[in-house]
N, C-alpha and C positions, 0 to 999 in steps of 0.2 A: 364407486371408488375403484379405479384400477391398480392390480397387482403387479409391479416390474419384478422382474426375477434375472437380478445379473449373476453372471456364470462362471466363477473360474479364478476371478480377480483377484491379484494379492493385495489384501487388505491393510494398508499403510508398508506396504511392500513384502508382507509376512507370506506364511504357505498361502495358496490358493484356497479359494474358499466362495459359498454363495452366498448371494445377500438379498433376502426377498423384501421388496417395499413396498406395503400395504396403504393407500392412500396417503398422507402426510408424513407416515413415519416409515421406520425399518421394524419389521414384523420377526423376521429370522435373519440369523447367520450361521452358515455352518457345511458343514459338504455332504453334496447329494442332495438337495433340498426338491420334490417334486415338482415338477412341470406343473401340472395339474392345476386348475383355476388362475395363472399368470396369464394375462391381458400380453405381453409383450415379456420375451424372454433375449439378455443383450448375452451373446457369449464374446467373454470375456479375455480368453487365453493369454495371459502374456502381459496385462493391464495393470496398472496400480491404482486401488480406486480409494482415496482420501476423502475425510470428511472437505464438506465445500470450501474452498479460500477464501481469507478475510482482509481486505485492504484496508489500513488504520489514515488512507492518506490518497485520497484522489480528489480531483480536478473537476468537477461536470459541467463548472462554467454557467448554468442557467440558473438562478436568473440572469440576462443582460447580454453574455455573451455565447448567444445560440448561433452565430458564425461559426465557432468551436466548436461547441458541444452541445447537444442536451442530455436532460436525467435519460430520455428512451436512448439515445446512441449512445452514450457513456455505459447504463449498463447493460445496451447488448455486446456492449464490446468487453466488460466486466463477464459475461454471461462466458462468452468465446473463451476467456482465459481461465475459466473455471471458478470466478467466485463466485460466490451467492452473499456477499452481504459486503458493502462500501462503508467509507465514511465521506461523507461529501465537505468540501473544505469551503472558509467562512468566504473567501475572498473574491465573491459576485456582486454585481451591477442589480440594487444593493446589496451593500455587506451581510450578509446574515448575523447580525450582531441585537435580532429582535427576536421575540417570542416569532412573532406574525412571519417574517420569513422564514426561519428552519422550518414552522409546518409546512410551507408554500411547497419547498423542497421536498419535504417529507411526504406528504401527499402525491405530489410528481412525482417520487419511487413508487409510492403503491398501485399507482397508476400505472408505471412501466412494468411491473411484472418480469420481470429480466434478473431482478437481485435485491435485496432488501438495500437500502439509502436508509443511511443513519447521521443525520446532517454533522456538521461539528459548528458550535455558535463561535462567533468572534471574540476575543478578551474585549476589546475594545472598542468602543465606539466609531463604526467608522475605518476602522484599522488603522487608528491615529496614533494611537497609544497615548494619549492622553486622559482619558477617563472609560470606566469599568464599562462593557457591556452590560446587559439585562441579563446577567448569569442566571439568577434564580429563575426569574421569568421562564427562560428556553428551556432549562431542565424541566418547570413545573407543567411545561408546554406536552401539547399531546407530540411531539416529538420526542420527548424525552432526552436532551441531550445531558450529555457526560463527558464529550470531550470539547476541548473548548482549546484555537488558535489562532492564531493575527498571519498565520503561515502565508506567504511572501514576502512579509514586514517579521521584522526582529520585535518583541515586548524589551525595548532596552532599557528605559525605564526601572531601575529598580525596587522602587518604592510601590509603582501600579504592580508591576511580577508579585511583589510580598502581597499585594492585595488580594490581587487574582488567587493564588495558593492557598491566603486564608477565608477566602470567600469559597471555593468549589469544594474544603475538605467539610464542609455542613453536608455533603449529601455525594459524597467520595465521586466528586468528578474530577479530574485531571485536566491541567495545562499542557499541552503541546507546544514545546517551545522551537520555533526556526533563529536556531541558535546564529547569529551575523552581526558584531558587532559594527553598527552603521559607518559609524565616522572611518573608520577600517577600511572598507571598502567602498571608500567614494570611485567612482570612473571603473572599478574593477570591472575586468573582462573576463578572466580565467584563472586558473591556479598560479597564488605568485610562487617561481620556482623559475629553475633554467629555462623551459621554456617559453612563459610570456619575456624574458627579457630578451632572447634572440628573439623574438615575435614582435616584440615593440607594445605590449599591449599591455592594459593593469593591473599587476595582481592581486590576487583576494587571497590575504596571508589565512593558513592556518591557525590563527591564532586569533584573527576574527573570528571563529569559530568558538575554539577552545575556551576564550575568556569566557563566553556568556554560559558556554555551560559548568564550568568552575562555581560561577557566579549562581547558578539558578540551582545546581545543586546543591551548594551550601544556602538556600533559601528553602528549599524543600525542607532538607534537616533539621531548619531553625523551625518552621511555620510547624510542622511531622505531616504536611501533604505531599499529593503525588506528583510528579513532571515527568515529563514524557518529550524528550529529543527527539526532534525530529529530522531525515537525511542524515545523520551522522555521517562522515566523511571524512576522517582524518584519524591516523593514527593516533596523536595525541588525544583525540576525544575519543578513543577507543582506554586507553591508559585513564582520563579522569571518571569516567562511567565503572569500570571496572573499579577503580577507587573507591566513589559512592557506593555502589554496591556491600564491598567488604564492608563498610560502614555498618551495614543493614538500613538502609536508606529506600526511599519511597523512588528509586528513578529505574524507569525504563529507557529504550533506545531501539529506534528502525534504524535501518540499511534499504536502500534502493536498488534496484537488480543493476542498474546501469553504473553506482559507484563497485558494483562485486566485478563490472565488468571491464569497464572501459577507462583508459588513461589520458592527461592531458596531452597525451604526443598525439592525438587527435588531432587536436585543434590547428597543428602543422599545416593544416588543410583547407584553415582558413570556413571552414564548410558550417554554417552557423547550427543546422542540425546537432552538432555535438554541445552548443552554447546554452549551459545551467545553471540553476541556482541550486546547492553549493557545487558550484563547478567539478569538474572532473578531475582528480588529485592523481597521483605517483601512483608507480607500480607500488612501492614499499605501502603507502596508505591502501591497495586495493588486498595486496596481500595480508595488510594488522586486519581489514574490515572480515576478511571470509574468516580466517581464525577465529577474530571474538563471536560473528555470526554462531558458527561449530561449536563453540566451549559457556554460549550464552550469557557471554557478555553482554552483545547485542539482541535482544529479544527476538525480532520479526522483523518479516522484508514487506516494506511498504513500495507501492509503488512510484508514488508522486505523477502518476498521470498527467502532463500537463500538455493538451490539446491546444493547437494555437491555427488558424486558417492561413493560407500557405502563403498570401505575402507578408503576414510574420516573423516564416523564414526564410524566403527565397527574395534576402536582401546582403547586403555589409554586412558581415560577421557585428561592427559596431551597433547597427541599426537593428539589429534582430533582436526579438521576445526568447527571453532564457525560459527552457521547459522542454521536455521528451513526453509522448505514450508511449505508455506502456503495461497496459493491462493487460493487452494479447500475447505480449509477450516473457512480460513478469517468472511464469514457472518453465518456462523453455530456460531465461538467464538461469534461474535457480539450479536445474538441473545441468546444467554446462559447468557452471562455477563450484556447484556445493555436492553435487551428487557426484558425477563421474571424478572429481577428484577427491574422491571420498573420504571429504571434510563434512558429509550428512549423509544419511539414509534416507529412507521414503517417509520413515517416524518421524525423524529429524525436522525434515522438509514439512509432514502435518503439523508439529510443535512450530515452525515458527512462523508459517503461513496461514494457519485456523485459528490452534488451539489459544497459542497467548496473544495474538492481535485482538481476538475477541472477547477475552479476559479482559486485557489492558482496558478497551472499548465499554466494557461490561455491556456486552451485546450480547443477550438471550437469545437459545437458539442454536447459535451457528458456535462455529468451533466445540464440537462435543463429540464422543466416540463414537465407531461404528458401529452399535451395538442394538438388539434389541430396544424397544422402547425412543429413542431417541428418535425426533426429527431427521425425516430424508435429504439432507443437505450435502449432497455426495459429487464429488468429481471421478470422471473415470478419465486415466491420460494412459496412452501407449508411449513411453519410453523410448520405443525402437525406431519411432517414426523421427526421419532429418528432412528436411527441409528448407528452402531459400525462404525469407521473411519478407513476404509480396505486400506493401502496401497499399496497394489499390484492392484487396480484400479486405481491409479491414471493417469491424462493422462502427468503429469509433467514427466522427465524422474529420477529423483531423489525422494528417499523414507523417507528423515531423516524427517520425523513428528514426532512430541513429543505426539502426540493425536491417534498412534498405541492402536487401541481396546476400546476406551475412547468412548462414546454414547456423541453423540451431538443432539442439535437439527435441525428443519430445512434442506431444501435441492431444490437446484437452477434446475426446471423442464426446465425451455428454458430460454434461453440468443437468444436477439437481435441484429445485427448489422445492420442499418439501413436497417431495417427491412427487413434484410436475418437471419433464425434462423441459428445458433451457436450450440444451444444445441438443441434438442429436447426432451422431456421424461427424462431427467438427464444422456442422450445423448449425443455424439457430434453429429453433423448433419454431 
């Protein structure tokens, strides 16, 4: 069993301090800690080393569409950005909406060794929304799941949502809702607003949005299950979540690094790289998202990872697949938007990237303190480090970033998985 013995790092951005890790776990922390029998000693000076990041929201594409993605490229590229533990979303070539695929998946993480895969089953059959997936099945599955989404289709259905709610609260798994009410956005291209109407193009009101999660939180309440928004993106579903909430109500809510960052004056550009689902909204909605982000409203930044093979997007703005990666880059946005305008800390920053995605997830393991006794699931990132965001490094197998040439800050030197390094140097190991 090798001993790491990192040096120096400030511990969720606290005083410096050392952190020794004894095979799987964290053995000591504390200053001064001896050299002495450490296999490999990282000095650290200057570093903030957070438990490992936990994405409640990615993409891996396989089964079916291994053009894009697989589970090894997806999380070596999860590795790169410092998580150690995924959720893999239902909506593959087939659905994962069976016991039999989420292990397929699940199995495929344990195999890549990169970052723990914790599939998410589909509601639906199909992602049709017409009748229940095999909820219990997938939970009772050696995968274990607990989160459960139709994420790229809306659950608009209101009668199957009450079902779904009352069916996962037997064994406290959660709906993940892609809030879009359909008929809303039929032909939509982008945010409706001043700009799709000089653009000529159709907008996707906020309020497609907003209704469904009006609608699925006052279904949580009624059912006392849990929901869980996903992409939130608008101010106004910034105001009904925080509503829920005061309630004391069962609802969580992600944020994506690319709505903390980027606005629909983009899309000026025609350049379909910027083209998502839920599209790119106003300054004013990018400013209500980092607030509630701050004040936890919104829980945790999910990434939405969505890998797509480059003539995807290197067509018609009309013609192009809505989706960004962004796992490599996920804690560089965080840190631009939430750190240096110090709307978060580097605690801040662990609470909403470890600690409560993996709560929400009820994922054993990951998101847990830096402490004694605990699993080595650790990030170490240097802050001080800017850099141009080169897509031809990426280790994802899809390029479509909207942050081609863009200087960010920040950059993830070693990822931990119980306490085997993942990355090394901004490495994969």
């Amino acid at each position: 069993m090798s001993k790491i013995l990192i040096r120096g790092a400030r511990v969720l951005g606290g005083e410096a301090q050392d952190v020794l890790i004894d095979g799987e776990t964290i053995a000591e922390v504390g200053t001064g800690l001896p050299t002495d029998g450490a296999t490999t000693v990282i000095e650290a000076e200057g570093r903030i080393l957070l438990p490992g990041l936990v994405d409640l929201h990615t993409h891996l594409r396989e089964p079916g569409r291994e053009d894009s993605e697989t589970v090894l490229t997806g999380t070596k590229a999860a590795a790169v950005g410092g998580f150690t533990a995924v959720h893999a979303m239902a909506n593959t070539f087939p659905v994962a909406d069976t016991a039999g695929v989420v292990e397929q998946v699940w199995r495929l993480g344990r195999e890549s060794g990169y970052c723990d895969v914790q599939p998410v089953g589909a509601v639906t059959v199909g992602l049709e929304g017409k009748h229940l997936a095999e909820l219990g099945a997938m939970n009772d599955s050696a995968a274990g799941v607990r989160v459960f989404s139709d994420d790229g289709k809306c659950v608009d259905d209101a009668v199957i949502m009450r079902r779904a709610l009352e069916y996962v609260k037997a064994f406290d798994g959660v709906i993940a809702q892609h809030a879009q009410e359909p008929r809303l956005t039929e032909g939509a291209q982008m945010n409706e607003g001043i700009v799709s109407a000089e653009l000529g193009l159709g907008g996707w009101p906020a309020v497609a949005e907003e209704s469904i999660i009006a609608r699925d939180v006052l279904l949580a309440a009624h059912v006392g299950s849990r929901v869980h928004i996903c992409h939130l993106s608008t101010a106004g579903s910034v105001e009904l979540v925080r509503w829920a909430k005061s309630k004391g109500w069962n609802v969580t809510a992600e944020v994506t690094p690319h709505h903390l960052l980027l606005t629909d004056e983009l899309v000026r550009s025609y350049n379909p790289v910027y083209k998502v689902n839920p599209p790119l909204r106003t300054e004013a909605d990018v400013t209500a998202l980092r607030e509630a982000l701050a004040d936890g409203t919104i829980d945790c930044v999910a990434t939405d990872h969505a890998p797509h093979p480059h003539e995807d997007k290197d067509c018609e703005w009309v013609a192009a697949a809505m989706g960004m990666v962004g796992l490599e880059t996920a804690l560089s946005v965080v840190q631009e938007t939430m750190v240096e305008t110090g709307l978060l800390d580097w605690a801040g920053v662990a609470d909403r990237m470890s600690f409560r995605p993996a709560r929400i997830g009820r994922l054993d393991g990951h998101g847990r303190p830096v402490s004694p006794g605990e699993p080595a699931n650790l990030t170490l990132v240097d802050p001080a480090y800017r850099g141009a965001v080169d897509p031809a490094g990426f280790a994802s197998r899809s390029r479509n970033t909207p942050y081609e040439g863009r200087e960010l800050p920040g950059r993830v030197t070693h990822t931990f998985l119980r306490g085997r390094a993942t990355v090394v140097d901004g490495n994969l190991a």
